[in-house]
N, C-alpha and C positions, 0 to 999 in steps of 0.2 A: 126689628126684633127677630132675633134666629132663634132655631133649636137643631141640635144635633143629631142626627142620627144614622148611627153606622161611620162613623168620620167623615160624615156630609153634610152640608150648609142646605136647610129650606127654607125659606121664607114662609111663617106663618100666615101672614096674608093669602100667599096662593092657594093657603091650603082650604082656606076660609070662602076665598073664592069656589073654589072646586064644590062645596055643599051647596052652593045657591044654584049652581051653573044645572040645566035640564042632563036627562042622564044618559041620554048620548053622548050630549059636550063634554058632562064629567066623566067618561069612562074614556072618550079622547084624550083630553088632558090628564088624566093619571096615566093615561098610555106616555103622552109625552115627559111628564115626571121623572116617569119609570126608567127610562131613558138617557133625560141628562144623569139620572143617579147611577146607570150603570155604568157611563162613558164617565164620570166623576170617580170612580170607582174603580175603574180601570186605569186613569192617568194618574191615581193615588199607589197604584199596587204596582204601575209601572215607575212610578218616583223611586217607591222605595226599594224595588228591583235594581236600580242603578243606582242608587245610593249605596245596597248591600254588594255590588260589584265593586264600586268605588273604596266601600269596607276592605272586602278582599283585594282586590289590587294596593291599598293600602298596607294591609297588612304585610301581604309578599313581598312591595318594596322596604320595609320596614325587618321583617326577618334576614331579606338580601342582604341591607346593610349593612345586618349587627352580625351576620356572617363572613362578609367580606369586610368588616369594622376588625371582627375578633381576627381574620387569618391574615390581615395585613399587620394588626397589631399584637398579635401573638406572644411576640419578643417582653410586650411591658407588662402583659401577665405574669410571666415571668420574671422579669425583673421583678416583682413586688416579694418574689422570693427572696429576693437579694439584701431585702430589708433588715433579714433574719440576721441578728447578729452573735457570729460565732467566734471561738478564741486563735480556731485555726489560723485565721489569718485577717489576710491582709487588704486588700483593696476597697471600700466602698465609700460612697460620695454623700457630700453635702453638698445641698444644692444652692451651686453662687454659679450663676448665670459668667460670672466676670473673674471668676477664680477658680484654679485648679488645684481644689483643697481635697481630693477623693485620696488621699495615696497614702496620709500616715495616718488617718484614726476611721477604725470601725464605729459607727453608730446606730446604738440601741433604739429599738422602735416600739413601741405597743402597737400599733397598725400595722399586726400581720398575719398572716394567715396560719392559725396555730397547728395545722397540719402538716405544716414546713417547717416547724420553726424543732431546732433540737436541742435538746437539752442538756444533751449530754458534753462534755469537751472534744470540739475538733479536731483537737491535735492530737486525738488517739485514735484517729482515723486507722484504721487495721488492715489495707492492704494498697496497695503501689496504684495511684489511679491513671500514671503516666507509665506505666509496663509495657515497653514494646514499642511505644513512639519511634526508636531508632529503625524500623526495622522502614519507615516511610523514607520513600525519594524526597530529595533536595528538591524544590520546585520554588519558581519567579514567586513573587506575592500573590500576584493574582490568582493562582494555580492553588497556590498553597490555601486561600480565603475560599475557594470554590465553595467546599462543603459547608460554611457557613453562611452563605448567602439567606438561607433561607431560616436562621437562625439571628440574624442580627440585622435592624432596618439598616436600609440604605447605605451596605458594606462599599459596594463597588465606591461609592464615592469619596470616604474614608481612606479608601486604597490609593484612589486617584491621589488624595493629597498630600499622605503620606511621602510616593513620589514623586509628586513635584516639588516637595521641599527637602528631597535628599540630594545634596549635592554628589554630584557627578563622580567623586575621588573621596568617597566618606572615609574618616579619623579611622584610625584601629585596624586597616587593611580588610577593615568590612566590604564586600558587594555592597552595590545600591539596593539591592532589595533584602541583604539583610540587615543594613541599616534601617529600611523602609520599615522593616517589623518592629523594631525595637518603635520606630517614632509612634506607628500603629497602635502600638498598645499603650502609649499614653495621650494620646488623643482623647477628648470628651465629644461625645456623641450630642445633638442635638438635644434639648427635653423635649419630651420625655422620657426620651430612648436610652437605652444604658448601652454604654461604651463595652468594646470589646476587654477590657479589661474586669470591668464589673462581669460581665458574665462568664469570663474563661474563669474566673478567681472562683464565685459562687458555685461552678460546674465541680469546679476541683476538690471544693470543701465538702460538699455533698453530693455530688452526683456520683451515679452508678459510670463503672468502666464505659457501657454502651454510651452513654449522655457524655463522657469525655471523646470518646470516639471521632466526632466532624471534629476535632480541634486539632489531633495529631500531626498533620500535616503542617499547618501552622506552627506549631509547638517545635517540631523539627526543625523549619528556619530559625523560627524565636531564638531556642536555646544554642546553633551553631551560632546567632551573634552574639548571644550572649557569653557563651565560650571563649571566643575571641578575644572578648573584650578583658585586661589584664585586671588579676584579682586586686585588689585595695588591700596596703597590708592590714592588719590587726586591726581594729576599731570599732569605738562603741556606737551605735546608733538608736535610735527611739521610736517607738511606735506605741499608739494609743488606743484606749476603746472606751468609750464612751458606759461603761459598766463595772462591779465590782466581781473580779475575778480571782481574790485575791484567797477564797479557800477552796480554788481548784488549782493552787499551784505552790500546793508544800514547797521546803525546800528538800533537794532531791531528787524529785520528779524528773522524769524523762517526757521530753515533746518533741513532735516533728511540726512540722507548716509544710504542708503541702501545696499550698497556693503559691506565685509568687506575690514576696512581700516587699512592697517599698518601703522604706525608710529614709529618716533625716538624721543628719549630725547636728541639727539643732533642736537643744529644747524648746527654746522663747517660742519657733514657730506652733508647738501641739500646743501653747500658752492663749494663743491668738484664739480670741469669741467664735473662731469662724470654723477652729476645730473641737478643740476638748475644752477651752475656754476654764474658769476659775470656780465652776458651783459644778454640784451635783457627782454623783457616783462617776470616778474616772480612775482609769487603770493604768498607768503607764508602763512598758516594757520597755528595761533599758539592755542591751544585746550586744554582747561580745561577739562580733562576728571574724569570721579567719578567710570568706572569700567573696564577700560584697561586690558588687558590679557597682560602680560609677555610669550614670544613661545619659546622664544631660549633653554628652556632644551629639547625641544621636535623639533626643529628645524636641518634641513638640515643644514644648516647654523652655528653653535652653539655659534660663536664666534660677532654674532649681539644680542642686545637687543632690539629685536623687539617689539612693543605697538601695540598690535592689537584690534581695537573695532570691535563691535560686529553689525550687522543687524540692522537700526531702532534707530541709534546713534542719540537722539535730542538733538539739539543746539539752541543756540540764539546768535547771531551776538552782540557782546557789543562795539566793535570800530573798527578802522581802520587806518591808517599810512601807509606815504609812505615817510621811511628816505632816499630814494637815488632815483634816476631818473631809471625810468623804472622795481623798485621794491616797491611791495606795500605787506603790514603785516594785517591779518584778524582777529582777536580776537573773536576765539568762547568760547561759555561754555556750558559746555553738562548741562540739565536738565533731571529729570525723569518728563516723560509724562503723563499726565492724564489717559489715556488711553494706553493700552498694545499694541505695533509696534511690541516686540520679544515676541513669545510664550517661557516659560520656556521648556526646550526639556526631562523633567520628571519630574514629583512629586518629590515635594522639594525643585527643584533647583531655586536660586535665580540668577537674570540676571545684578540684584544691589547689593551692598554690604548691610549686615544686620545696619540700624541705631542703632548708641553704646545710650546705655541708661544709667543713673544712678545704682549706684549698687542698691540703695532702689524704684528703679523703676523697677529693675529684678524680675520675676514671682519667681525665687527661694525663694526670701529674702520678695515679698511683701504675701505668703502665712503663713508664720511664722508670721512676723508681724501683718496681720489682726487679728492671732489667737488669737494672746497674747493680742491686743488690747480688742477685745471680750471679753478676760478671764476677764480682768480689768474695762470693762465698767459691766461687768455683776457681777464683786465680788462688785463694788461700788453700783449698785443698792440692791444689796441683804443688803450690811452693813446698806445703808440708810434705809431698811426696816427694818432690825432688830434692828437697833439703836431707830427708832421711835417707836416700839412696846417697848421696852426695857424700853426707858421713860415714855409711858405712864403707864406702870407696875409700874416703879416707883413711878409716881404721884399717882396711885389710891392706894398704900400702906402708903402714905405721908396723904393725905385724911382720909384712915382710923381708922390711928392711932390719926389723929387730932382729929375725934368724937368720940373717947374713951376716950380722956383723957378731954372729955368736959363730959361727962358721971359721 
């Protein structure tokens, strides 16, 4: 039988003992009592001394990690912004582990952080968020990706593979690395990680000037391959969003995209479960475009025909339809702009296709022809000169001879 006291164990026998015992003996033994309960007392207070160390050491290693958790993984905080879905554009992913279905349909989320999320339409974004890109040096890939190392997990190694799978003598009279870019940005990044195209795309639709900033360099290869690469004439393409948008975009309406947008020349694929699939609020945008990029020979991918437009894509809303319940169809047409939205990213390059002209409208054929025209307006003035001098010679020998023979 025990009883407790002070968080110490005595035995009620000793204690019982201790009244019988003479009172010497018991003033001994309550000395030695006294004793184990202070030395009991003390390996209790030193317990729970190292336990509250153990506490703290716990906790510190426990703070460490969710500090070096949050600044290794930084980038997916961020991405969960990405979730936020906007009209601007273009890029964001479904997640299939096995398929590379991020490129033609945005999708709507209710899991997101409504501090992020905007309301308003992206495509009336109000000021140039790539202004001044051109002014950055031409740099290898790797160079070019520097400033976002610490923006995107485990770039370098994205880079690396990029190229190694750009051959030697890439299509379009690209460089290797700026093939390398184009492959780069359609790459999917590990889960949970978002791909560098999810986040340049996300940066562009919402981000401030500074927050597009580390990309510029990047953007400058990007866009000189993309340059390169010869426009697609005319043609319609499709892109989806998993939402109803269909009374933010009277007809009328003037948009830009400022992200780049990918796009398909097939419907059946935005049809497929995996994208916008057969239920629920879906928006399709079908786009007259006039200077689409074809990627797939330079694409990770190679077996898609991807339609990629470019930064500063302007449209005009021409109509709208909605054949089935809870799908509605957008009819854009891209226009050139009055005013420059994309800087050309070199002297020379054109961001539009060149307007076909007549052959006798071509500089070649209209410098020849002025000449000869000239030769011919200038031999017919000289003839009418010499023809009227000519005559009047004649006449005044006609004359002459007439007062001779009057003579």
């Amino acid at each position: 039988m025990e009883e407790r006291e002070d968080g110490n164990t005595i035995n009620i026998l000793d204690k019982q003992a201790v009244n019988i015992l003479p009172d010497d003996e018991q003033h001994q033994h309550s000395s030695t009592m006294e004793k184990k309960v202070k030395r009991r007392k003390k390996k209790r207070q030193a317990k729970e001394s190292n336990n509250n160390i153990l506490n703290d050491q716990t906790r510190i290693t426990i703070d460490d990690e969710i500090i070096n958790d949050s600044e290794q993984n930084r980038e997916e905080n961020v991405d969960k912004k990405q979730e936020t879905i906007t009209t601007k554009d273009t890029n964001e992913t479904i997640d299939n582990n096995s398929t590379r279905n991020r490129v033609y349909v945005e999708v709507s989320t209710e899991e997101i952080n409504p501090a992020i999320t905007n309301d308003d339409n992206d495509f009336k974004k109000s000021f140039n968020p790539i202004s001044g890109y051109v002014e950055e040096p031409l740099l290898p890939l790797v160079k070019a990706c520097a400033p976002l190392n610490d923006i995107l997990h485990d770039l370098s190694k994205y880079v690396q593979l990029a190229l190694n799978e750009t051959p030697e003598e890439p299509s379009d009279d690209l460089t290797i690395d700026e093939s390398a870019a184009i492959r780069l940005y359609t790459i999917e990044w590990d889960k949970p990680h978002r791909s560098l195209y999810s986040m340049l795309n996300y940066t562009l639709k919402i981000g401030s000037r500074e927050d597009v900033l580390p990309y510029f360099k990047y953007i400058k290869l990007f866009l000189t391959a993309l340059i390169k690469l010869p426009c697609r004439p005319p043609l319609t393409v499709w892109r989806g969003v998993t939402k109803n948008l269909s009374s933010e975009f009277p007809p009328g309406t003037l948009v830009t995209w400022w992200p780049f947008s990918s796009c398909t020349m097939s419907l059946t694929v935005l049809e497929n479960s995996m994208y916008l699939g057969s239920s629920g609020d879906r928006t399709l945008f079908s786009v007259e475009v006039i200077n689409g990029r074809s990627i797939n020979a330079h694409s990770h991918f190679v077996t898609e025909d991807e339609i990629l437009l470019l930064p500063g894509t302007y449209m005009e809303v021409q109509s709208q339809v909605s054949p089935a319940p809870e799908l509605y169809i957008i009819h854009l047409k891209q226009l050139i702009p009055e005013e420059v939205l994309l800087e050309p990213p070199f002297e020379g390059a054109h961001v539009f296709p060149k307007i076909g002209r007549h052959w006798y409208r071509k500089k070649r054929f209209i410098i020849p022809i002025c000449f000869l025209m000239a030769i011919f307006i200038g031999g017919a003035i000289i003839g009418a000169v010499v023809g009227s001098k000519l005559a009047a010679n004649k006449k005044g020998r006609l004359f002459m001879i007439y007062i001779t023979q009057d003579k």
